[in-house]
C-alpha positions, 0 to 999 in steps of 0.5 A: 833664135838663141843658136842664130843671134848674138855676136857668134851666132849670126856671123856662124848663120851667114858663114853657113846657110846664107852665104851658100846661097847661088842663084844658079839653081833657081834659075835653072828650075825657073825655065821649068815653070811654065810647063808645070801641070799640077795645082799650085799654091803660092803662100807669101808674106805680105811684109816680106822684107827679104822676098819681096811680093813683087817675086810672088806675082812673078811666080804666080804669073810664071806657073800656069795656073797658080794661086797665090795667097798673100798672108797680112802681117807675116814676112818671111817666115809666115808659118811662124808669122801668122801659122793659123792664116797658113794653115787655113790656106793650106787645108783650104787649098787642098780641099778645093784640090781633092774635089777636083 
């Protein structure tokens, strides 16, 4: 975390990665979400300060289909949060997949 905190790295992480964000892109890819045909599963963060779970079921409801996974005690981050929990998800979903 040492290269994005403190007085010089957080101002350089927003000037560089988070003020580049335009919602524009989501949006356009948004539209393209009912008509996805693949299995889907959506890992989410239930102490996701950033994203809030609302945004999950939104995205669960938009992809036909989708399975959505809340993961307690993550936030945003989850992978780093809880990486056992995603990873049981991950290699749970895709054997339920394989067998299709």
């Amino acid at each position: 975390m040492a290269p994005i905190s403190g007085v010089v790295g957080q101002p350089m992480f927003y000037q560089h990665q988070v003020a580049q964000y335009d919602s524009r892109y989501t949006a356009d890819f948004a539209e393209r979400l009912p008509g996805m045909d693949l299995p889907v599963q959506i890992l989410w963060g239930a102490e996701d300060e950033w994203q809030p779970l609302a945004y999950a079921h939104r995205l669960q409801k938009d992809i036909p289909g989708a399975v959505l996974q809340v993961v307690e005690n993550a936030g945003h981050f989850l992978m780093e949060d809880a990486p056992a929990q995603v990873s049981k998800c991950v290699f749970g979903f895709i054997g339920r997949v394989h067998k299709r």
